[in-house]
DOPAKOL-790941 format. One record per residue (C-alpha): y negated, z negated, x negated; residue number from 0. Coordinates in steps of 0.05 Angstrom, whole numbers, m for minus. Layout:
N
      yy      zz      xx  num
       Y       Z       X  NUM
...
This chain:
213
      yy      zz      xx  num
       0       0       0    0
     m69      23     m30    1
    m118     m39     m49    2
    m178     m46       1    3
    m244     m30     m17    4
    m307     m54      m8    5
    m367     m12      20    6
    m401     m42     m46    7
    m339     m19     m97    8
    m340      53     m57    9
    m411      62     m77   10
    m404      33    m145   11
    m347      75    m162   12
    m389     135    m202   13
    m466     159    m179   14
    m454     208    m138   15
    m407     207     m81   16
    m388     292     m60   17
    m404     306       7   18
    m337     359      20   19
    m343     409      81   20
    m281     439      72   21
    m252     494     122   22
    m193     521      89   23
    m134     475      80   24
    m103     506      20   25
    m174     488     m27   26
    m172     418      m3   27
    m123     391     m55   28
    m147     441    m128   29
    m219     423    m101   30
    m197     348    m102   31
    m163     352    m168   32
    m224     395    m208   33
    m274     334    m178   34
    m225     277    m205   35
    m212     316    m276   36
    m291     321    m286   37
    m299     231    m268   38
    m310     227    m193   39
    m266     199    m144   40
    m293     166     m89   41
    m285     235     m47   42
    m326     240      20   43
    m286     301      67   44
    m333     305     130   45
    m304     308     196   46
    m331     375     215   47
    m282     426     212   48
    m219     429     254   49
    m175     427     178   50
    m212     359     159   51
    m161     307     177   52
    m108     353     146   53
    m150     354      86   54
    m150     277      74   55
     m81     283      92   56
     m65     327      38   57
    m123     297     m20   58
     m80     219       0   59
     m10     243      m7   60
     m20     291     m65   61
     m75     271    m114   62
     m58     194    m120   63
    m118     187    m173   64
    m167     208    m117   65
    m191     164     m67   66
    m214     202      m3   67
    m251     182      48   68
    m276     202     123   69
    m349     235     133   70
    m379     241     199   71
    m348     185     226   72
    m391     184     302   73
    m326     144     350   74
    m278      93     345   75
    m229     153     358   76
    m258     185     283   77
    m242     115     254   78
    m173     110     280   79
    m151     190     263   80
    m186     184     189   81
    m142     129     173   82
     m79     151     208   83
     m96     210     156   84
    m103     167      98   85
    m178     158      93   86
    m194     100      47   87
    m259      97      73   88
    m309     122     128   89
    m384     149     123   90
    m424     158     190   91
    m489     194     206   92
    m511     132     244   93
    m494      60     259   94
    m469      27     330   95
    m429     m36     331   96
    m374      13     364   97
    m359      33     300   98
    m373     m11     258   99
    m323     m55     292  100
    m270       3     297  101
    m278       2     220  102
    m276     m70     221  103
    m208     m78     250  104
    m180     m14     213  105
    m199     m44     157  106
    m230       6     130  107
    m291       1      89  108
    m351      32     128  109
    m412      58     101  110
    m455      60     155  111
    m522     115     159  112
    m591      92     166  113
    m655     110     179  114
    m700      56     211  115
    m704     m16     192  116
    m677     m28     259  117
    m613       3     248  118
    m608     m27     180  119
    m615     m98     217  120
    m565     m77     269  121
    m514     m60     218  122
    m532    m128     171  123
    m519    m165     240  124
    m450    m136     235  125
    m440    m154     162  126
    m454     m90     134  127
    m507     m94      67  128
    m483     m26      30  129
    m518      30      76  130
    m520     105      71  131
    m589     135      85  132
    m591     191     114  133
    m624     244     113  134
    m651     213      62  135
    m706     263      37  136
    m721     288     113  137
    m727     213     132  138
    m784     190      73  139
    m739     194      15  140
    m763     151     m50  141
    m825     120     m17  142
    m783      93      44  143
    m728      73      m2  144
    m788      36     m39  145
    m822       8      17  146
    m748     m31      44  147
    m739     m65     m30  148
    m793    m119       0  149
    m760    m134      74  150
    m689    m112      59  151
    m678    m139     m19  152
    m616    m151     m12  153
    m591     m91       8  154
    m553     m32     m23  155
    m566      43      m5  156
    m529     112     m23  157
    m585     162      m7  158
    m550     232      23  159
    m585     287      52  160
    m629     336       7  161
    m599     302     m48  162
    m584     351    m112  163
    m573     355    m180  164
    m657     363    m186  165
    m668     297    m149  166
    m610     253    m160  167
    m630     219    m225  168
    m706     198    m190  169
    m660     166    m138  170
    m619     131    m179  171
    m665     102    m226  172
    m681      57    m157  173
    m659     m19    m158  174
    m630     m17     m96  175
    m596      52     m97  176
    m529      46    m121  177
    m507     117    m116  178
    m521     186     m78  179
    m483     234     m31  180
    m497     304     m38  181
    m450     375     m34  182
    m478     408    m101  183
    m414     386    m126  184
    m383     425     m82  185
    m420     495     m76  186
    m391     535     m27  187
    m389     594     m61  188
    m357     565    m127  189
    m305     532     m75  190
    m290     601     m41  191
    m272     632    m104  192
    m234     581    m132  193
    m273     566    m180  194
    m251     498    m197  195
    m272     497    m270  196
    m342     499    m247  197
    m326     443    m201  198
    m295     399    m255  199
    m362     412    m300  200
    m402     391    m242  201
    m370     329    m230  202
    m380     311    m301  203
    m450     321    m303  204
    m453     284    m235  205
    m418     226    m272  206
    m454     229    m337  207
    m521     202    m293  208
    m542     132    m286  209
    m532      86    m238  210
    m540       5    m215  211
    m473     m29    m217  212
């Protein structure tokens, strides 16, 4: 039986978490392999394609040294299929105490999105402190990550949405970002070719940046 994780030990796992779209089932497993070969891990596969659970199904059973997880996690119903599938952990767009307690009980680490200070008390109230925010850059980016280090000090964000290899380092150099989500390491085009080289030197520039442990 795999170990449980934290939301915290997701995050601090390497600085950039991939964001994975993936609509082909055959790519899932060589794209998961080229990320882990160039140092990243934690692997996000978004629930937005009808191949996605399959996907985790496939990364979990056949590339051990991976540990995938659930995007778009919006139901109780997402929690429950992504760890039937072997999600290790989940990643929603929002936050309501629905899922966060689905999560709870699945026992499966959540990392719940947020925007508003509101929704960042609502998921504290459940016991959730490690937050995605997202969109990050379309909802104030560094200067609302800046302005929540004063009222919310004590928590941890992983910023996703207009994140890229151009941006990512500003982000990080933040005390209370621990790491960011972002599908540069996953180009589409790089993915539809195969290209998995270009994948694996992705991931190891991804994992070469800084980050707060």
């Amino acid at each position: 039986m795999a170990v449980t994780l934290t939301p915290l030990e997701v995050m601090n796992d390497a600085p950039v978490i991939p964001v994975m779209v993936l609509s082909d089932l055959a790519q899932a497993v060589p794209l998961a392999r080229a990320l882990v070969a160039g140092g990243i891990r934690m692997l996000e596969v978004t629930l937005r394609t009808p191949v996605a659970l399959a996907c985790i199904e496939a990364i979990a059973r056949e590339v051990p040294e991976a540990v995938v997880g659930a995007g778009t996690v919006r139901s109780a119903a997402d929690a429950q299929a992504a760890a039937m599938a072997g999600a290790r952990f989940a990643v929603s767009p929002g936050y309501t105490i629905t899922v966060g307690k689905a999560c709870h009980d699945l026992g499966l680490p959540l990392l719940p999105g947020v925007a508003t200070g509101s929704e960042i008390m609502a998921a504290q109230e459940d016991g959730y402190t490690a937050l995605k925010f997202f969109p990050a850059l379309q909802a104030g980016g560094l200067a609302m990550l800046k302005a929540w280090q004063g009222p919310f000090g004590d928590v941890k964000f992983c910023p996703t949405g207009g994140i890229a290899s151009t941006n990512a380092a500003q982000f990080l150099a933040l005390a209370n970002v621990v790491c960011v989500g972002g599908s540069w390491l996953t180009p589409a085009e790089a993915v539809a070719k195969s290209d998995w080289p270009r994948i694996t030197q992705l991931a190891q520039q991804a994992a070469a940046l800084k980050h707060h442990a």
